[in-house]
C-alpha positions in Angstrom: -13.1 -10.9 20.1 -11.4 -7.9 20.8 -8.0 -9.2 20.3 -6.7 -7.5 17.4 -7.2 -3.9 19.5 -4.8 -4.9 22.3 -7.9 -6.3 24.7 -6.8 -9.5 26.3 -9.6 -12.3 26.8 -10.3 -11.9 30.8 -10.3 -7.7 29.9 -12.6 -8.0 27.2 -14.8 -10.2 29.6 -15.0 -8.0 32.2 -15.5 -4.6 29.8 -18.6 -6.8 28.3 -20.0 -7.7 32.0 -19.7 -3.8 32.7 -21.6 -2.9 29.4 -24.6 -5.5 30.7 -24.4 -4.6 34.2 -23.1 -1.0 34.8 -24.9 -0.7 37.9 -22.7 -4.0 39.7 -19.4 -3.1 41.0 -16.2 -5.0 41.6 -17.0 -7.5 44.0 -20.2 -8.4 42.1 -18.6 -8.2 38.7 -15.9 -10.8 39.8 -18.3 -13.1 41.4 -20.3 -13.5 38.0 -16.8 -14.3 35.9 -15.4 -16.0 39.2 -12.3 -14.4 39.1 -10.6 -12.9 42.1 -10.9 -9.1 42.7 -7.5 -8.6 42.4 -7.8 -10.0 38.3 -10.6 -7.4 37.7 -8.7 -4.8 39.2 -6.1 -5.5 37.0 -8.4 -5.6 34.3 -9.7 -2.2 35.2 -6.4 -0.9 35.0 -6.0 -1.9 31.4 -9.0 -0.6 30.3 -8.3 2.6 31.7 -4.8 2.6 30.1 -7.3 1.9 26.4 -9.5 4.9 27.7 -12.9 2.2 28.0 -13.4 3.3 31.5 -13.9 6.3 33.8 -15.0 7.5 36.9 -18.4 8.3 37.1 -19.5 12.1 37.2 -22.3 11.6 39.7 -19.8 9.1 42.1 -16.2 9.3 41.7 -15.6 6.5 43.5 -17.7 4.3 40.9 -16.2 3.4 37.6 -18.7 3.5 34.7 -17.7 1.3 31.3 -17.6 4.4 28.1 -20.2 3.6 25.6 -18.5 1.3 23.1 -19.1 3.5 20.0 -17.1 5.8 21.3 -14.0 3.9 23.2 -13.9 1.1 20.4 -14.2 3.4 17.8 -11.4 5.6 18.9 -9.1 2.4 19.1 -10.3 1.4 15.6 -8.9 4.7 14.6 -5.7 4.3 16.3 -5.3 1.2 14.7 -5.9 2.5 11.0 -3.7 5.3 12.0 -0.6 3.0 12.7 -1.8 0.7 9.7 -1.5 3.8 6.9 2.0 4.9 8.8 3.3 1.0 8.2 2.0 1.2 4.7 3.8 4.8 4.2 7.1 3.1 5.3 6.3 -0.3 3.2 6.1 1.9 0.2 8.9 3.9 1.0 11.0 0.4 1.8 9.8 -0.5 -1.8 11.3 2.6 -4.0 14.5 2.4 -2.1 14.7 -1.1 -2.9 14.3 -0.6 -6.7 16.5 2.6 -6.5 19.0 0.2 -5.4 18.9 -2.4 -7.7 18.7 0.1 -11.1 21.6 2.7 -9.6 23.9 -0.9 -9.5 23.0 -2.9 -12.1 25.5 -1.7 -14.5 28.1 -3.7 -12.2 26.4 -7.2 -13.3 27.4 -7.9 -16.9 26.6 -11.0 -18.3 28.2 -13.6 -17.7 29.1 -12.7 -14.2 27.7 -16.2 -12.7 26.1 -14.1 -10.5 22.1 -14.2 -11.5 22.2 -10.8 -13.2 22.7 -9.6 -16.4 22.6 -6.2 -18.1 21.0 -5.0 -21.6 22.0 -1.9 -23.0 19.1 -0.2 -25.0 15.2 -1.1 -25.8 15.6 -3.1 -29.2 17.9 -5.5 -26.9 15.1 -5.0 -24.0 12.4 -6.0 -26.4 14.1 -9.3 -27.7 14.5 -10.2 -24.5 11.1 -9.6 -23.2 10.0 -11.6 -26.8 12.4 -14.9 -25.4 10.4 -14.6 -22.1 7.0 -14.2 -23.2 7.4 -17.5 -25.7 9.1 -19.5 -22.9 6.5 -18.0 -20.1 4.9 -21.5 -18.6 2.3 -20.4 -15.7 2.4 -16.6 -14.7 3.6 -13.8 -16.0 3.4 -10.6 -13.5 4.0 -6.7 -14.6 4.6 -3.3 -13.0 3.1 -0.9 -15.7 4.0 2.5 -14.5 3.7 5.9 -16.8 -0.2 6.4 -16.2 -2.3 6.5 -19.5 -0.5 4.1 -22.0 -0.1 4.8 -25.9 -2.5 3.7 -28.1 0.3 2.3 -30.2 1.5 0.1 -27.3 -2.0 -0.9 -26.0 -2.1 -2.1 -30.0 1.0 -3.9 -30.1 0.6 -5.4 -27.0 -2.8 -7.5 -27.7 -1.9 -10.1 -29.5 1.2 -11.1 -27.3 -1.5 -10.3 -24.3 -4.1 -12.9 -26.0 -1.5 -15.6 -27.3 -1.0 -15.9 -23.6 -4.3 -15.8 -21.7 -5.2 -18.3 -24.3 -2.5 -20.8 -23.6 -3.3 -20.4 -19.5 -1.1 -18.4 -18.6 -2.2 -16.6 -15.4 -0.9 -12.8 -16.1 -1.6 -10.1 -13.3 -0.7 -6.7 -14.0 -1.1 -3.5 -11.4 -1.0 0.1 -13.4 -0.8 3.5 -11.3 -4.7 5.0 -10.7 -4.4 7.9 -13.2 -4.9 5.0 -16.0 -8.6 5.3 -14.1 -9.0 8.4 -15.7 -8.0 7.5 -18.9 -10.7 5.9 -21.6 -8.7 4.5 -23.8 -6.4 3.0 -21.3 -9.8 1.6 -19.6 -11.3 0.2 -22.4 -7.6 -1.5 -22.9 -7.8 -2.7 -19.1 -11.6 -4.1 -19.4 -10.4 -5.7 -22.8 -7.8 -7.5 -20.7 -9.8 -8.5 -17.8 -12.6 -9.7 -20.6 -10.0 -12.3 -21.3 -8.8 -13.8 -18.0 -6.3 -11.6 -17.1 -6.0 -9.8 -13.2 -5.5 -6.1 -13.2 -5.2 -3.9 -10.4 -4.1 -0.3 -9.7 -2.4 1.6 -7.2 -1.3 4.9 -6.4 2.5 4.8 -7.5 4.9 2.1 -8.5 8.7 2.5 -8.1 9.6 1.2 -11.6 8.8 -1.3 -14.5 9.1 -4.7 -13.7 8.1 -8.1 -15.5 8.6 -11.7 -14.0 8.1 -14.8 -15.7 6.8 -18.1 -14.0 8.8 -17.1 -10.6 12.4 -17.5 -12.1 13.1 -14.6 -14.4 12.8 -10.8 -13.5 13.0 -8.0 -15.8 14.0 -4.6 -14.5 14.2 -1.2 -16.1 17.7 0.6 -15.3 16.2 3.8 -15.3 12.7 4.5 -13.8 12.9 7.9 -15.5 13.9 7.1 -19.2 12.8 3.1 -19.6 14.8 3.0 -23.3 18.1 2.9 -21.1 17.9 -0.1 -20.3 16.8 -3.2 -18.1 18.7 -5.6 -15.5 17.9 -9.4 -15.6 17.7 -11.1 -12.4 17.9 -15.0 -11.8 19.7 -14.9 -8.6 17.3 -16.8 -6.0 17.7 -14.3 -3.1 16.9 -11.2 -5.5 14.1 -12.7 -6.9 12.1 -13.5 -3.6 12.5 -10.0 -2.8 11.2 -8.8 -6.0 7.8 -11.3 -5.5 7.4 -10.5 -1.7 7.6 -6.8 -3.6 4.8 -7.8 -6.4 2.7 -9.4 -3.7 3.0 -7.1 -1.3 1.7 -4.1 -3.5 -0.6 -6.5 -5.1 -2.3 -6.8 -1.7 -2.8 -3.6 -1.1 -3.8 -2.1 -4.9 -6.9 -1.6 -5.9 -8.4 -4.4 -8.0 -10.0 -3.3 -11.8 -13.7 -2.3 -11.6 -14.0 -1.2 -8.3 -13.4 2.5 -6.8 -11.4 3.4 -4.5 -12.6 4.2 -1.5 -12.0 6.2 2.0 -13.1 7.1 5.1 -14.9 10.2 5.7 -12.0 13.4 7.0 -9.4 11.0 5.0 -7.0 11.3 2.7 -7.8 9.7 -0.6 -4.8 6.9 -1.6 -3.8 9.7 -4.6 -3.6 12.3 -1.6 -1.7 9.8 0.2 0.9 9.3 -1.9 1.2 12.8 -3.1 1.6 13.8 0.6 4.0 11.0 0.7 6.6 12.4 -2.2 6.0 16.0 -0.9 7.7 15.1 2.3 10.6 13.2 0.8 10.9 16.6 -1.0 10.2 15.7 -4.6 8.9 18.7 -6.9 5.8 18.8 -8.5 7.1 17.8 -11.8 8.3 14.7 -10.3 5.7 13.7 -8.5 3.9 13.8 -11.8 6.5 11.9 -13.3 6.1 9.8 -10.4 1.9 9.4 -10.3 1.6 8.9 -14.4 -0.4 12.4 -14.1 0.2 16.3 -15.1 2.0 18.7 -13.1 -1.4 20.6 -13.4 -2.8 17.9 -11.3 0.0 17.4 -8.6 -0.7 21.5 -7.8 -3.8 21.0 -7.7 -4.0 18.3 -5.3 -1.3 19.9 -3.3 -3.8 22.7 -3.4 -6.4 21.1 -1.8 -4.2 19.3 0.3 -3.0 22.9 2.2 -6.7 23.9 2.4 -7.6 20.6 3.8 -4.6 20.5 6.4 -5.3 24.1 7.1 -1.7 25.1 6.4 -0.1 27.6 4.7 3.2 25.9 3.5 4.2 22.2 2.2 6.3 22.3 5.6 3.6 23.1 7.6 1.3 20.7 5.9 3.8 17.9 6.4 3.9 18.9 10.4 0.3 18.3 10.7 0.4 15.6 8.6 2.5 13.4 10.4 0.1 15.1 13.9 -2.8 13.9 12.1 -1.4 10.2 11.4 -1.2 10.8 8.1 2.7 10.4 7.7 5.0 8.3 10.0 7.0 10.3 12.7 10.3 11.4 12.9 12.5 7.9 14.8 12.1 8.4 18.5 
């Protein structure tokens, strides 16, 4: 079924009876789906409007059906198109949302009543997150941005990691890609996926995050400096947003094990996203900041990114960017 493309049921019938019979014509074409003339006109139309028709070049007064590896393949492009523009503005949805929530946490203290309450400093972050992990009864979910992690934390972090994959507890955790290209941090993944836990990665994440068996969430502050601080939320509301959040980018990262993968002429997802911050005008330094890599890296993906866009400026290649389908449109 053609559905999912826009091709209603009695179109998609009629397009298939011009595939096996491009020779027939309207009045015969209707007769074998016994609808009236009038319906496959209509249907005609539509497939005209979806570029699956045309007038034939020997007799324009005959319309021909277009070889469906070209006219379906086109609309399966148009459709990946729109889906890595809704993605661009899911994402961008996303870092606002955490933005948000760390620039006015500081106005929840403790004992507010209101679901949310504010540590000051990582020894008071780190008790915390010690109370949670020994109460922790079924799942226990992490952001891990910063790319590569220390081998002092992947250290310090096993046996709390092992104490609870062996009690059950299902733990999934998504790092950035640029852990990929870390060993150490690799070995530390497969060590982790050895022993029942989920790990996925993804091109960016919009800060650290932890929640604990769906009613506790754990939030850095500061995305930038994670020693500042974290925000505890136990308000309902919040915390559905926060695991539609998790879920959401846990849909679309890339589980452990597997690589990444894209369509010939497409952006890779670390282009993607770098094309992403470059247009909401972030420096290099930050978008390093941002991917868990070096500034050495951003340029030289931006690099490639001008020669592949065949533009000469990061304006220009956001212009034919967003031409290409690559980056959402400015709101008509």
């Amino acid at each position: 079924m053609l559905s999912e493309l826009g091709i209603d049921a009695a179109t998609e019938a009629v397009y298939r009876t011009m595939l096996a019979r491009p020779e027939g014509g309207i009045a015969s074409w209707a007769k074998e789906l016994d609808l009236p003339e009038s319906d496959v006109r209509k249907a005609l139309d539509r497939l005209s409007g979806l570029a699956l028709v045309r007038r034939s070049t020997d007799d324009h007064t005959r319309i021909r059906p277009v070889n469906p590896l070209l006219g379906l393949e086109a609309l399966l492009a148009k459709e990946q198109a729109e889906l890595a523009a809704h993605q661009l503005r899911v994402e961008a949805s996303r870092a606002k949302v955490a933005e948000t929530m760390a620039q006015f946490a500081d106005r929840y203290a403790a004992g507010a009543g209101s679901g949310f309450q504010y540590l000051e400093g990582i020894d008071a972050v780190r008790d915390h997150i010690e109370i949670l992990t020994n109460q922790v009864q079924d799942e226990f979910l992490t952001f891990a941005p910063g790319g590569p992690q220390t081998q002092a934390n992947m250290a310090a972090s096993r046996p709390l990691n092992l104490s609870l994959l062996d009690r059950g507890i299902r733990m999934r955790t998504i790092y950035l890609d640029s852990i990929r290209r870390d060993q150490p941090t690799v070995s530390h993944a497969e060590w982790l996926v050895d022993h029942g836990a989920q790990i996925r990665t993804t091109p960016s994440l919009p800060n650290r995050l932890i929640v604990v068996d769906r009613r506790t969430a754990l939030i850095a502050t500061d995305s930038q400096n994670t020693r500042t601080g974290a925000v505890v939320v136990e308000n309902p509301g919040t915390l559905a947003l926060i695991i539609a959040l998790f879920e959401s980018v846990w849909q679309s990262a890339q589980p452990f094990g597997t690589r990444p993968e894209r369509e010939p002429e497409q952006l890779s997802a670390h282009q993607a996203e770098v094309l992403r911050l470059m247009a909401q005008g972030l420096t290099d330094d930050a978008i390093a900041h941002h991917l868990g890599v070096s500034t050495r890296t951003v340029r030289r993906t931006v690099s490639g990114l001008l020669i592949q866009l065949d533009a000469r400026s990061r304006f220009q290649a956001g212009v034919q960017a967003v031409q290409l389908g690559y980056l959402p449109g400015s709101p008509g």
